[in-house]
C-alpha positions as CSV (number, residue, x, y, z in Angstrom):
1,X,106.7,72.1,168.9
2,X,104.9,75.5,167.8
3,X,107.2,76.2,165.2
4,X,106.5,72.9,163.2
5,X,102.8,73.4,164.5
6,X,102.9,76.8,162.6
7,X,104.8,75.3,159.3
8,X,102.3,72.6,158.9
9,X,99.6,75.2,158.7
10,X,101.3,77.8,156.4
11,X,102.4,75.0,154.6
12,X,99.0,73.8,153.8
13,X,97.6,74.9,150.2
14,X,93.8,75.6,150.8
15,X,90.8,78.3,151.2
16,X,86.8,78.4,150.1
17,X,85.1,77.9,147.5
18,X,84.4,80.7,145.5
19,X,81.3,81.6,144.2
20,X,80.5,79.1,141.1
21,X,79.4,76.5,139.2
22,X,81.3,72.8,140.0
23,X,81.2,69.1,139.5
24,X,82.3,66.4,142.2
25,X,84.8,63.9,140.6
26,X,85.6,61.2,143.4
27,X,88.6,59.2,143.9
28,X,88.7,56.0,142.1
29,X,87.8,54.4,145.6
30,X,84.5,55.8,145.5
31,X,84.0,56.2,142.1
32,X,80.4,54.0,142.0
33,X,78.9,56.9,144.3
34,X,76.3,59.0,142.7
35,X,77.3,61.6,140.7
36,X,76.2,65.6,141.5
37,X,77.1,69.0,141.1
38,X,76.5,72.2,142.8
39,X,77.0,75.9,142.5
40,X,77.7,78.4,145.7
41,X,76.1,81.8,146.2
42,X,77.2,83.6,149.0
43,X,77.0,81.1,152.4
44,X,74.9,79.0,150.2
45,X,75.7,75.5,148.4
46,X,72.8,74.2,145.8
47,X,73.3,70.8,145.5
48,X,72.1,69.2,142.0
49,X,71.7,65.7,141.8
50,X,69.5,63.2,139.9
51,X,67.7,66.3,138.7
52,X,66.8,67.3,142.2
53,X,67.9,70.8,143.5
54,X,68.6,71.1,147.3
55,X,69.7,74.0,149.4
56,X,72.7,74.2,152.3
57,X,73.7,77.1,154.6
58,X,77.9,76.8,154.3
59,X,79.0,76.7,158.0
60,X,82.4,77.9,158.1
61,X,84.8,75.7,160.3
62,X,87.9,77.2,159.7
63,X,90.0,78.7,156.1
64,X,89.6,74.9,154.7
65,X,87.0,72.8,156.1
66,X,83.2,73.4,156.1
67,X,79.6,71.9,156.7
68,X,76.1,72.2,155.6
69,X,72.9,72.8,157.1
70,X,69.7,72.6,155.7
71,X,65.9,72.6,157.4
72,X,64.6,69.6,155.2
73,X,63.0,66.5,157.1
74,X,63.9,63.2,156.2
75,X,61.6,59.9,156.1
76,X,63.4,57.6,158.4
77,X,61.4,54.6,158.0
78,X,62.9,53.4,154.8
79,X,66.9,54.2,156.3
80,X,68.7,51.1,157.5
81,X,70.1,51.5,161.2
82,X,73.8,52.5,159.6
83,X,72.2,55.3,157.6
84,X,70.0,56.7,160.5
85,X,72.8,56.8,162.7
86,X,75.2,58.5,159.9
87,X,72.3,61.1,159.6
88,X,72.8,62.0,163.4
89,X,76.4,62.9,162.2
90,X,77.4,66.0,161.4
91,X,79.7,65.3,158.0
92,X,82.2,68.1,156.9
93,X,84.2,68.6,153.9
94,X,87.9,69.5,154.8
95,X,89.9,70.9,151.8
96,X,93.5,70.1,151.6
97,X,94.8,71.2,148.6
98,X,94.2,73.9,145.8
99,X,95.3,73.8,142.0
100,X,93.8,76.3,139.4
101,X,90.3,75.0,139.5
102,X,90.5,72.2,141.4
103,X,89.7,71.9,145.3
104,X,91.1,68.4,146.7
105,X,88.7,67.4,149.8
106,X,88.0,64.4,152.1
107,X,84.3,64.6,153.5
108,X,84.5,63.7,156.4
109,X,82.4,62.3,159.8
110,X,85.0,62.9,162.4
111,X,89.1,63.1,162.2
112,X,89.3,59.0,161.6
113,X,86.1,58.5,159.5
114,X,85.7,59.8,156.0
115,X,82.4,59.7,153.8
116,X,84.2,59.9,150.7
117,X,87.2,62.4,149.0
118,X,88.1,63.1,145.7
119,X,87.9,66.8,144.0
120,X,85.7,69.6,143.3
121,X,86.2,71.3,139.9
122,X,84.8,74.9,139.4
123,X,83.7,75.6,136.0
């Protein structure tokens, strides 16, 4: 059981984002979601979206899944119920596969529920 414990994980074709400049492209799936990019810097993730600049602190989970944090307060009154209880979630983006450029991910809310996947392409 170890040893095909320890070959899924060398197996698996992953690591951080490097510092740099990239654009979300989602799966087809998802592909009416809103468009953004972002740029890392360090442990921080500037989000760029609908010409609005926001910054996360990158909370490592492990060599190819992260979170975000960030301070900002959020208006509840105008979420419905759904969104207000997927803000008390802590999403994370797990990163399953690497090629060149291009980091495959699935965000996710917990091991059965995913926000959305698709890839991250570094510029």
């Amino acid at each position: 059981m170890f040893l095909v414990s320890l070959a899924s994980v060398q197996a698996q074709n992953c690591h951080m984002l490097k510092d740099g400049k990239y654009r979300v492209e989602y799966d087809s799936v998802f592909k009416n979601y809103p468009k953004y990019s972002f740029e890392i810097k360090g442990n921080v993730y500037y989000k760029f979206e609908n010409e609005i600049k926001r910054d996360f602190k990158i909370i490592k989970i492990s060599d190819c899944s992260f979170s975000l944090e960030n301070d900002e307060i959020i208006d509840e009154s105008k979420l419905t119920d759904l969104q207000k209880m997927l803000l008390q979630q802590k999403p994370y983006f797990e990163i399953y596969k690497v090629e060149e450029n291009e980091y495959y991910f699935i965000c996710r809310i917990d091991l059965h529920v995913q926000c959305y996947s698709g890839k991250f392409i570094r510029e």
